[in-house]
TINUKE-381967 format. One record per residue (C-alpha): residue in one letter; x, y, z. Coordinates in steps of 0.2 Angstrom, whole numbers. Example, Ala and Ser with C-alpha at 12.3 -4.5 7.8 and 13.67 -1.06 7.14 Angstrom:
["A",[62,-22,39]]
["S",[68,-5,36]]
//
This chain:
["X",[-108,-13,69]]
["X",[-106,-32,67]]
["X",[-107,-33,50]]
["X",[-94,-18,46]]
["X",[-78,-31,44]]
["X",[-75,-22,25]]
["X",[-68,-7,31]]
["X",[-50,-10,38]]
["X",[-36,2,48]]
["X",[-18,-1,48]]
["X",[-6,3,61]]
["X",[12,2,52]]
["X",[26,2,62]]
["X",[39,12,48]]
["X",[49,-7,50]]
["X",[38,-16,35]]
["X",[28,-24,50]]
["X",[11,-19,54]]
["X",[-4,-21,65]]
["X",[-22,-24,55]]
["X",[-40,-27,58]]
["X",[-57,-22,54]]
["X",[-69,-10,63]]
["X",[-81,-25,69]]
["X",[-63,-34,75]]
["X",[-68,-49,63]]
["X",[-50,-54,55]]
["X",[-54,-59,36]]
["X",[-39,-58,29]]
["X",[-22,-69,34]]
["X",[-16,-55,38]]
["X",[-26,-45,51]]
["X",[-16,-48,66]]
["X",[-9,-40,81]]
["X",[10,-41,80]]
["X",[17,-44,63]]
["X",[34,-39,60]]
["X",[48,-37,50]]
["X",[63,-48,53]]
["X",[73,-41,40]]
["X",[66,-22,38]]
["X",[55,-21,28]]
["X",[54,-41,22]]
["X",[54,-54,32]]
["X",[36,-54,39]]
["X",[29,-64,51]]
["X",[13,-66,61]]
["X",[17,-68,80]]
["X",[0,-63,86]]
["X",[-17,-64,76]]
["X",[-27,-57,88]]
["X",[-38,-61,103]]
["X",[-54,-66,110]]
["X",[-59,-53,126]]
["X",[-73,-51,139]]
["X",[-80,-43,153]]
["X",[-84,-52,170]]
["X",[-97,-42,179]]
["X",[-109,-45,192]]
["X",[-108,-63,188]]
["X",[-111,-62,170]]
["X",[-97,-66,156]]
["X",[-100,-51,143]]
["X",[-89,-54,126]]
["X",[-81,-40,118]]
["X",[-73,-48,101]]
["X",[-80,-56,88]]
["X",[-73,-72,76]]
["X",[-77,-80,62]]
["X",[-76,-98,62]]
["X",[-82,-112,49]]
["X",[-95,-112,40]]
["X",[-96,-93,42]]
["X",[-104,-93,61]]
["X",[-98,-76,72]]
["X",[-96,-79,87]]
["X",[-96,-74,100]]
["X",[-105,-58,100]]
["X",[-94,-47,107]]
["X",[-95,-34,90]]
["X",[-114,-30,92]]
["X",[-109,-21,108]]
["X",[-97,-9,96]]
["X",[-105,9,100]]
["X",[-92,19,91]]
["X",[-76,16,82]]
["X",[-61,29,74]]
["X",[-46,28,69]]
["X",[-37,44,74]]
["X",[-25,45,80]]
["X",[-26,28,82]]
["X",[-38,14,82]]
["X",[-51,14,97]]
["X",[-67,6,101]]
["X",[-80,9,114]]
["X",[-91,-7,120]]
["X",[-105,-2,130]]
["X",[-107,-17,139]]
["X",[-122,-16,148]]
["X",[-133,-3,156]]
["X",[-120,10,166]]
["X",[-104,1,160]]
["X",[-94,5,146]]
["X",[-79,1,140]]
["X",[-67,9,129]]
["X",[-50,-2,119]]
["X",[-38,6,109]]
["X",[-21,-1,99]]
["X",[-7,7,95]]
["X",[9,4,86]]
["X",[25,13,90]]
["X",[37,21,77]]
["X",[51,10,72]]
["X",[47,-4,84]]
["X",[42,-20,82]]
["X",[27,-18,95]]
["X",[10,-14,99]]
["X",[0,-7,116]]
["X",[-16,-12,119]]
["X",[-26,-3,132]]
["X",[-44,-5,141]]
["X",[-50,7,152]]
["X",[-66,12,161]]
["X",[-78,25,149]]
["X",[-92,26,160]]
["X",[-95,10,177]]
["X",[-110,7,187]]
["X",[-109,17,204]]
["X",[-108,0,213]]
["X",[-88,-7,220]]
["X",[-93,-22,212]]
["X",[-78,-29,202]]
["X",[-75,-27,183]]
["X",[-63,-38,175]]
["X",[-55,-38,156]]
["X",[-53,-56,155]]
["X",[-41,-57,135]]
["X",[-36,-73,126]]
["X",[-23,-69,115]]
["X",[-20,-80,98]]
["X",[-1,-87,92]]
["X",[4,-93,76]]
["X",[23,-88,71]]
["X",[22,-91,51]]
["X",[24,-81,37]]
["X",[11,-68,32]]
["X",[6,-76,17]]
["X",[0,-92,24]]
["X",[-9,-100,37]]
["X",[-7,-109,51]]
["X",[-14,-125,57]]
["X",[-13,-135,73]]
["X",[2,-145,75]]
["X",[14,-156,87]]
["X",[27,-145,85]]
["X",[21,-131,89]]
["X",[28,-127,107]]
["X",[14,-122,122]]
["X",[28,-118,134]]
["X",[27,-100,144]]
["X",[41,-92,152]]
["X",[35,-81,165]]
["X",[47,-67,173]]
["X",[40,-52,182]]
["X",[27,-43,174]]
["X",[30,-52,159]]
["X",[29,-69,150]]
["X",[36,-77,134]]
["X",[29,-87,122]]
["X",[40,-95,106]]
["X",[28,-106,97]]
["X",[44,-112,87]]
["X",[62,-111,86]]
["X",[64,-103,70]]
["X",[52,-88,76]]
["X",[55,-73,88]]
["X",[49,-77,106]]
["X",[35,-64,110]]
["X",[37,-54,123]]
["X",[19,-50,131]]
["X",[20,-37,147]]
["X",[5,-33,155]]
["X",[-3,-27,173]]
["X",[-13,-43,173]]
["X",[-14,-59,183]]
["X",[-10,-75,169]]
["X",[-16,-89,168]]
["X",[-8,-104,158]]
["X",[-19,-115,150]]
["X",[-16,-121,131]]
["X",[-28,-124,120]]
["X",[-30,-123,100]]
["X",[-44,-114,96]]
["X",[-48,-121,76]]
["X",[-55,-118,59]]
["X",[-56,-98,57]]
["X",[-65,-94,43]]
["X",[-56,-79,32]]
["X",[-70,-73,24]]
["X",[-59,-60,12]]
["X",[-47,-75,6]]
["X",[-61,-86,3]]
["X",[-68,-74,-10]]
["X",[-51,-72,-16]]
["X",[-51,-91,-18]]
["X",[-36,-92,-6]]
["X",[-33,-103,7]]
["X",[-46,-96,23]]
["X",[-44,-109,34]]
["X",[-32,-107,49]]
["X",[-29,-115,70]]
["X",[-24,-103,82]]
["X",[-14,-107,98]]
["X",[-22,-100,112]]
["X",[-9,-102,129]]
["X",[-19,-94,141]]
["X",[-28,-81,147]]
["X",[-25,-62,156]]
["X",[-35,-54,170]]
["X",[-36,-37,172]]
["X",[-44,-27,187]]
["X",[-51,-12,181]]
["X",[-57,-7,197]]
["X",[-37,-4,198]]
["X",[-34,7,184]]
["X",[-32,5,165]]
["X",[-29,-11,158]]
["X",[-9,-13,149]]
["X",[-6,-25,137]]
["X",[12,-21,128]]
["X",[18,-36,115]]
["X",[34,-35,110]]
["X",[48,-44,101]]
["X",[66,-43,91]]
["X",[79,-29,95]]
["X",[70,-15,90]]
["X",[55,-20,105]]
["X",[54,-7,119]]
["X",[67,-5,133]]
["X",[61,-20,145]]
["X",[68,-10,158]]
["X",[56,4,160]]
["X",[40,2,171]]
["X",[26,-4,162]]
["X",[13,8,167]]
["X",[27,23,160]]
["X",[31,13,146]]
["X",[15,11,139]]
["X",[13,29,143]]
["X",[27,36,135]]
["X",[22,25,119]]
["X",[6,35,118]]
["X",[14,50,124]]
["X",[28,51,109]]
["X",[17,42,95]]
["X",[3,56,98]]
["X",[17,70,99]]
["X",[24,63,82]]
["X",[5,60,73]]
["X",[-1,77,78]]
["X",[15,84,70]]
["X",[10,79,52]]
["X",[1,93,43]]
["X",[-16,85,39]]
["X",[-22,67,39]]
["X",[-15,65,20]]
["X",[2,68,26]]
["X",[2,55,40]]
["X",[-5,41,29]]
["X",[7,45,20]]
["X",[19,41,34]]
["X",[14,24,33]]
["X",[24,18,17]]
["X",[40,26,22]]
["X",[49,14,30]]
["X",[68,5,35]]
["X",[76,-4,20]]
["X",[93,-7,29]]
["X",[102,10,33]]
["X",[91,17,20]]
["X",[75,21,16]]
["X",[60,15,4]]
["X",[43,13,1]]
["X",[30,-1,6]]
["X",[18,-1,-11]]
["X",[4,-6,-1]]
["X",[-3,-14,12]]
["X",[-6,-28,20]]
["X",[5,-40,5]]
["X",[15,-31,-4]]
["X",[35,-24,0]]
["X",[43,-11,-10]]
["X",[40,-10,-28]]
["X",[54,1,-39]]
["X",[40,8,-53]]
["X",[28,9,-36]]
["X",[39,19,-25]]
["X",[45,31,-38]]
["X",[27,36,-46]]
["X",[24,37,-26]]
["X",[37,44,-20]]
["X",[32,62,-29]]
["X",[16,63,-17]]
["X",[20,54,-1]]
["X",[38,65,-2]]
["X",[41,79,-13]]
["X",[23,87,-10]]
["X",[21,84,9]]
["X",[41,92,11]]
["X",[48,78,16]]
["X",[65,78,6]]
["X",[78,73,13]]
["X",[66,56,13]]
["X",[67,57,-5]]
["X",[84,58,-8]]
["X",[87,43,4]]
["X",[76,33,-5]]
["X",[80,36,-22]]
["X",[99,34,-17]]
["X",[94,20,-7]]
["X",[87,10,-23]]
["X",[102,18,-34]]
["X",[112,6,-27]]
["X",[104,-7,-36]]
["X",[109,-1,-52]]
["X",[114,-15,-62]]
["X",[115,-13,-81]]
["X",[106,2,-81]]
["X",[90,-3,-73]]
["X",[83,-3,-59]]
["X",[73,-16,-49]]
["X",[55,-17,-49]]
["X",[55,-31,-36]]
["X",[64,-32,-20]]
["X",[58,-52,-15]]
["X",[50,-55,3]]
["X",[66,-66,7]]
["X",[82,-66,0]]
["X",[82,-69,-19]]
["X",[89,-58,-29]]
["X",[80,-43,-36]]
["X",[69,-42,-50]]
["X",[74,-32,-65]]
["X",[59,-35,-76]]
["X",[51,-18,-78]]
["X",[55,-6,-93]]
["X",[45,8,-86]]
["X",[53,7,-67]]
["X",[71,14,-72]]
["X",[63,29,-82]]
["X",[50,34,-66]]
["X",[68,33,-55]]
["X",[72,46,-68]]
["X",[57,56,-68]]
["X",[59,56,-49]]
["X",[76,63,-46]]
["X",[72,76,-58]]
["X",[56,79,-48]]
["X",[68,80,-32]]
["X",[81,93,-41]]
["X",[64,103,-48]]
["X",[60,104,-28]]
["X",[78,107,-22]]
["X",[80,122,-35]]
["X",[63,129,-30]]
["X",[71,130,-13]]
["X",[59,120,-4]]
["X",[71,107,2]]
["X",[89,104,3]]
["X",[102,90,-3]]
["X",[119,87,-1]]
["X",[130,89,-18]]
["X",[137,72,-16]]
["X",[121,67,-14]]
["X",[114,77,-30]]
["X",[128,69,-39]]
["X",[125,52,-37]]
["X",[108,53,-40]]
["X",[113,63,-57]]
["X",[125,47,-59]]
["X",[112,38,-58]]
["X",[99,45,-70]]
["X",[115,44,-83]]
["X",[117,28,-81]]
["X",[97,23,-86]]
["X",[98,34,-101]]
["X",[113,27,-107]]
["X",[109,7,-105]]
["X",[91,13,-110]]
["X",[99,22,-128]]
["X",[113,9,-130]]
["X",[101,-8,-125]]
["X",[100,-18,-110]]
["X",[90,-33,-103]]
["X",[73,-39,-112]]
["X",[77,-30,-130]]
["X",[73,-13,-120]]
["X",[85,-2,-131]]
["X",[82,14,-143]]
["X",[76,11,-159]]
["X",[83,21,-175]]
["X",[67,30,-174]]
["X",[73,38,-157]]
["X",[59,29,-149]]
["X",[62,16,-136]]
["X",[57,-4,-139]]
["X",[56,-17,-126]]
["X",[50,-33,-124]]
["X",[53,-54,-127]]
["X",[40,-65,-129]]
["X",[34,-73,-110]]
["X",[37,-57,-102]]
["X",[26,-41,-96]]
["X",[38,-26,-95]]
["X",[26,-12,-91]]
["X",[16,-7,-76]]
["X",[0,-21,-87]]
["X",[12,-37,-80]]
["X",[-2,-48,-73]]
["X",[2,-65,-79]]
["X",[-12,-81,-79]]
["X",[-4,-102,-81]]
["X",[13,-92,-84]]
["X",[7,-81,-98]]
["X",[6,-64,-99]]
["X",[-12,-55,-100]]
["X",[-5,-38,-109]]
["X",[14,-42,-114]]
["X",[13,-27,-123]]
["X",[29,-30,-133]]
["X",[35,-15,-144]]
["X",[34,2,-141]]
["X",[22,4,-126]]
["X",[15,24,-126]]
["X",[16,28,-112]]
["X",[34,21,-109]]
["X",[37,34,-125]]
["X",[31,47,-114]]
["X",[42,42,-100]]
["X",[57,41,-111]]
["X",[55,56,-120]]
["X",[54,65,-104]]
["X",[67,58,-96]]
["X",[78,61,-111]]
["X",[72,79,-108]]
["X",[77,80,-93]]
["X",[94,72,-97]]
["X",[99,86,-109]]
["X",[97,98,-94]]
["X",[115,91,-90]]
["X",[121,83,-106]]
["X",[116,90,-123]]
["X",[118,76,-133]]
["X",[99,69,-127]]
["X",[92,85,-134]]
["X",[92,80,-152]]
["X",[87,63,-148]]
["X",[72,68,-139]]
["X",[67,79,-156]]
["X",[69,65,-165]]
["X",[58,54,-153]]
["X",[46,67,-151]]
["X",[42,69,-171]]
["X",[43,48,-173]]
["X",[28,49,-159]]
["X",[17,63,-167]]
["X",[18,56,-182]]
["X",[18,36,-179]]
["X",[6,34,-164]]
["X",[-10,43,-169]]
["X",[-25,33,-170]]
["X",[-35,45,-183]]
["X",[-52,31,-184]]
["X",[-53,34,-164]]
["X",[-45,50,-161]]
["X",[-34,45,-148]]
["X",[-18,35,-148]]
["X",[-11,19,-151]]
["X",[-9,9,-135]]
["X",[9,0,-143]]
["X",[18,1,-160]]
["X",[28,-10,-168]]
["X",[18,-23,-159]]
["X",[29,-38,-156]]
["X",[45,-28,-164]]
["X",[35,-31,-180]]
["X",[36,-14,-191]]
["X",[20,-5,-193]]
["X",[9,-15,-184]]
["X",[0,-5,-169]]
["X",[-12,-12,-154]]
["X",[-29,1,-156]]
["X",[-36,-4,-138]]
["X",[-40,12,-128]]
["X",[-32,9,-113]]
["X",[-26,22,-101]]
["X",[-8,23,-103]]
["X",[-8,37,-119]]
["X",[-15,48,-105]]
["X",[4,52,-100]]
["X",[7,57,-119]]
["X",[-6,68,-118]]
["X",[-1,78,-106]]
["X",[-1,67,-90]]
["X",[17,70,-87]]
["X",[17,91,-92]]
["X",[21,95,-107]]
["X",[7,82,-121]]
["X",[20,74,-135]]
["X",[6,80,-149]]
["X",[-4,96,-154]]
["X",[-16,104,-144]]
["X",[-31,99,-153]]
["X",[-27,78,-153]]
["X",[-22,80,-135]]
["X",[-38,87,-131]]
["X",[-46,73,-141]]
["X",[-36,59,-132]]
["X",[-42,68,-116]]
["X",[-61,67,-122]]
["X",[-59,48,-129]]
["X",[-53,44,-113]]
["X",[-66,54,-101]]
["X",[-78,46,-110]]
["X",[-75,28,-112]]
["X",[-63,26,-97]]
["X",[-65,39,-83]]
["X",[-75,29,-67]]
["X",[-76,40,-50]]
["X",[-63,26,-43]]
["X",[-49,31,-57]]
["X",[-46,27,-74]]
["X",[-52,9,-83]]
["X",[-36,-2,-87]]
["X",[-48,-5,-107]]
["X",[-63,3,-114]]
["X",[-80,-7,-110]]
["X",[-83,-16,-127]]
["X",[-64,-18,-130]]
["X",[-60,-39,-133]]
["X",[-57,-44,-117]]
["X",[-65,-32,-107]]
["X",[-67,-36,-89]]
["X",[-80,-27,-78]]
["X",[-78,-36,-60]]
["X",[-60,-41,-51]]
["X",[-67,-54,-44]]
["X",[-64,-73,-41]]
["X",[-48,-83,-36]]
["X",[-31,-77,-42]]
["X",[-35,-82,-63]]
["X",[-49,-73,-63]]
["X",[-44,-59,-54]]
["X",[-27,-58,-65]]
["X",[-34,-58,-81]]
["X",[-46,-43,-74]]
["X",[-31,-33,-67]]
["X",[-29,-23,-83]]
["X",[-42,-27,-94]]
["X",[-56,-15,-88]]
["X",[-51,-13,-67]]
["X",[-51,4,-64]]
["X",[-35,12,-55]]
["X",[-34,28,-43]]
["X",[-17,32,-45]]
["X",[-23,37,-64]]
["X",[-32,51,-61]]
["X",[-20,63,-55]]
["X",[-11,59,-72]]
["X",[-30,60,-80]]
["X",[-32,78,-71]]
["X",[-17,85,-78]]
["X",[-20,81,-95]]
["X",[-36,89,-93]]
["X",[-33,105,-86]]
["X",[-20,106,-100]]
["X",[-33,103,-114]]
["X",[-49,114,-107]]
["X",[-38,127,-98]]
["X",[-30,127,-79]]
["X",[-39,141,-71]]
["X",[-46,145,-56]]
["X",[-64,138,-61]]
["X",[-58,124,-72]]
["X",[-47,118,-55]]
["X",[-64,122,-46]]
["X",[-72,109,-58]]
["X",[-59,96,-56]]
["X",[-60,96,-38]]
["X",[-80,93,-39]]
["X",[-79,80,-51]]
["X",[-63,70,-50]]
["X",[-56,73,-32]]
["X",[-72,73,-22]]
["X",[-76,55,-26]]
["X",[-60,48,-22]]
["X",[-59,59,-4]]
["X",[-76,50,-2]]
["X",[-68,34,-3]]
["X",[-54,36,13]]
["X",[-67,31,23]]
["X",[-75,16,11]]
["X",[-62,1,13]]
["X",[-45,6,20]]
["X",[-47,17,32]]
["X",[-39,35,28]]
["X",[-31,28,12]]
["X",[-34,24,-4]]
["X",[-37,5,-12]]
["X",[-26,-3,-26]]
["X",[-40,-4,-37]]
["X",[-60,-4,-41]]
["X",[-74,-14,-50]]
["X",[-74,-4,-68]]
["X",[-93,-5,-66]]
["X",[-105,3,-55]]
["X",[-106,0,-41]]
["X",[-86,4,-42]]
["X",[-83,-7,-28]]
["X",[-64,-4,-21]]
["X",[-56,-20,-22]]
["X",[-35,-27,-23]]
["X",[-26,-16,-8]]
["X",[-34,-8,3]]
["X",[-20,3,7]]
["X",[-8,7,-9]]
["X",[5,19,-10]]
["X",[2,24,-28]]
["X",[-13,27,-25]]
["X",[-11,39,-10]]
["X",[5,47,-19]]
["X",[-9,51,-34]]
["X",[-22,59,-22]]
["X",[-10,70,-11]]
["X",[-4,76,-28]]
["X",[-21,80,-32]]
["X",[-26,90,-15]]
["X",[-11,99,-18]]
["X",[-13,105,-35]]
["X",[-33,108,-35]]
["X",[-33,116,-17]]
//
């Protein structure tokens, strides 16, 4: 088990904060830790608690139970070789068998809409002898943003307050205190324990290297009982009031209640990206670095919400990024701390679209309920992206005489293919992206269910499309026209995105016959069991590996990198073109869903990565947990059964 520190679990906390680590307890990313929270839901993050060293005192020997990575790469101490089993469910838990008749098992959990986390040891099997048995934990402090490090420092405050059962440590002003409660005997002696090594950042090309303040240590007797470890901090922390031993257990109590209440495992990893934004509601796009995402959360939000009934959930997050309207668009970016958002996504507005006309599909279905006011405003909403859209709005996104719609300026990435390198864009993309065609023409679609004036210039766009936007040489479809705003000129890379044209998004925008060639051109050149390559292999550019530091990795992110979140797209343009039948749904479950089931266990434990390697052996790579990605797969599981 020591060397299985590439597969993660995530305990998020519906807040934006989270606890993370891997199975083997070896933190290699900056953001492993033990309390990291939110400070202004779901932003704001901060690292309170990276984690701790532990061990077992037992007839005079000290047995470890953790396990670090410290420069150049050296584990110690040894503490994950006596892993003898690990899940994840309901919540992470590990049993150590420590040595012949004595084992030990550790579990975390993280309560529901609290900036907290439990930790419990307990006796799993003990010698039949009354000698003692002590948990003996050294907890790690930083208090610093998630996205960095921390490094040893005169400022950094060793004090401890000590009340009761309880004691405080505030590393720094600026930071929440940390409220650690516990049924153990501490003992205050600061040290700074330096130089861990980060083994995922460093192959990131990322600074790895971080000091850890280490203020004490706590005993436990397990002789006594179980040992309660509750960490705690801000005004959502739980009720300091209540007995330890009935507060821990009441945090198990509730949080298993609430996780067995989910219909399947899918469903409550889907729970993990539906968190606070204020008095609303949004959608984390993946952990363990990224916030809410607008063109994220509304792809998302159709599998996480609408197919796992939770409704009501929809509405408020759709409303709740409604209020962002501005010009007709819609963010793509709310920023970690308090800049304004980011309105530089074409596709972003149209997928809020295609969302609330997902939600109204659901609500008329009679599979959920939504106030009228609330209907209304979303409807509102939608309105107001058609008309900026159709009229013109920010970046030269506006409807072309052609009823198509063009976006784009020169120095910026508008579709979901924004990776940028030294300032520049990888894939700008400039003109008239397909499959923001497919998204528009849709959402025009849509719109003339309430207003008829869209109908004829849907027609319109639909007949410019068939007719400007097929790639007869290839038999597929131009991935932009109108390159650069340049009439006529067209981009022939096969990429992935004329997948949504083609039936990706219900009805194709051409013929039978090229949409089942754009479905075979793209099985064949870009279909990995991982999701969909970003470009053909072969293509100028092509990119087989995300690997490297942040350049290389950028200028791989959509030039080859395959994506998950593609294939439930991928899957319903297939079923269109060979036949959605019972056996055909059959087939697609064996060949496209299976793999990706496969790979809940392979690197984020019960979810699905951002991204993979386009080449064999497809290794998952970016996010290990991304809400698009999950979104995609619960849509899957759902329509093949």
């Amino acid at each position: 088990m020591l060397a299985d520190d590439t597969r993660e679990w995530l305990e998020a906390d519906g807040l934006g904060g989270f606890a993370s680590g891997t199975v083997s307890g070896i933190r290699t990313r900056r953001y492993h830790a033990l309390l990291l929270i939110a400070t202004t839901p779901p932003t704001g993050r901060m690292v309170l608690v990276n984690g701790f060293d532990a061990w077992v005192e037992y007839a005079g020997r000290r047995i470890p139970i953790s396990s670090q990575r410290y420069v150049p790469g050296i584990v110690h101490p040894d503490g994950a070789s006596r892993i003898e089993s690990f899940t994840a469910d309901p919540w992470p838990a590990w049993n150590y068998q420590v040595s012949s008749g004595l084992r030990i098992g550790q579990e975390i959990v993280v309560p529901h809409e609290r900036a907290a986390v439990a930790v419990v040891w307990r006796l799993v099997e003990s010698p039949g002898d009354d000698v003692p048995i002590r948990v003996v934990v050294r907890p790690f402090l930083s208090g610093r943003d998630y996205h960095s490090t921390h490094h040893e420092n005169s400022a950094c405050s060793t004090t401890a307050i000590t009340s009761g059962d309880a004691v405080t440590w505030q590393p720094y002003d600026s930071v929440p205190p940390v409220i650690s409660r516990t049924n153990a005997d501490y003992t205050h002696e600061p040290d700074w324990y330096r130089q861990f090594l980060y083994s995922a950042e460093q192959a990131r090309g990322l600074d790895a290297l971080e000091d850890l303040l280490a203020p004490g240590w706590l005993t436990f007797d397990l002789r006594k009982g179980q040992a309660l470890w509750l960490l705690q901090s801000g005004p959502s922390a739980v009720d300091d009031a209540t007995p330890l031993a009935e507060a821990v257990s009441r945090l198990r109590d509730d949080e298993q209640t609430r996780r067995a209440a989910f219909a399947s495992p899918l469903h409550r990893a889907a729970d993990a990206y539906l968190v606070k934004r204020g008095d609303g509601r949004t959608i984390i796009a993946g952990y363990p670095w990224f916030t809410d995402w607008g063109r994220d959360t509304f792809f998302a939000l159709r599998g996480l919400c609408l197919d796992t009934a939770r409704v009501d959930e929809a509405c408020n997050v759709l409303l709740t990024w409604s209020a962002a309207l501005s010009d007709g668009m819609l963010p793509n970016r709310f920023p970690d701390r308090g800049e304004r958002p980011e309105f530089n996504s074409v596709d972003a507005s149209l997928w809020f679209v295609l969302a609330v006309h997902g939600l109204c599909a659901v609500v008329d279905r009679g599979e959920g309920t939504i106030g009228a006011t609330a209907r209304s405003a979303l409807l509102d909403a939608a309105r107001q992206v058609l008309d900026a859209c159709f009229r013109g709005t920010r970046f030269g996104i506006r409807a072309d005489s052609d009823g198509l719609l063009a976006c784009g300026e020169p120095g910026l990435a508008l579709t979901w293919m924004d990776a940028r390198v030294d300032g520049r864009p990888v894939t700008p993309r400039i003109g008239k992206p397909v499959e923001v065609q497919a998204l528009w023409l849709n959402a025009l679609q849509f719109g003339a269910s309430w207003d008829s004036r869209w109908q004829a210039i849907a027609t319109q766009g639909r007949d410019a499309f068939a007719s400007r936007f097929w790639n007869a040489s290839r038999g597929c479809l131009y991935d932009v026209v109108d390159v650069d705003h340049e009439a006529g000129r067209v981009d022939p890379s096969v990429r992935p995105n004329q997948i949504f044209a083609a039936g990706g998004l219900g009805t194709p925008l051409v013929d039978p016959d090229r949409a089942r060639a754009v479905v075979d051109v793209v099985e064949r050149t870009l279909l990995t069991p991982q999701g969909l390559r970003t470009l053909a292999p072969g293509e100028p550019g092509y990119a087989g590996h995300h690997v490297g530091g942040p350049a290389e990795r950028d200028a791989a992110y959509h030039q080859g990198t395959a994506w998950p979140f593609l294939m439930e797209p991928f899957v319903e343009a297939w079923l269109a073109a060979n036949g959605d039948d019972e056996a055909r749904r059959r087939e697609a479950s064996e060949r496209f869903l299976r793999p990706l089931i496969a790979q809940l266990e392979a690197a984020g434990l019960g979810h699905l990565s951002e991204l993979a390697d386009a080449e064999p052996p497809f290794s998952p790579g970016g996010c290990p947990f991304q809400a698009w990605s999950m979104g995609s797969l619960i849509r899957l599981r759902r329509r093949l059964g």
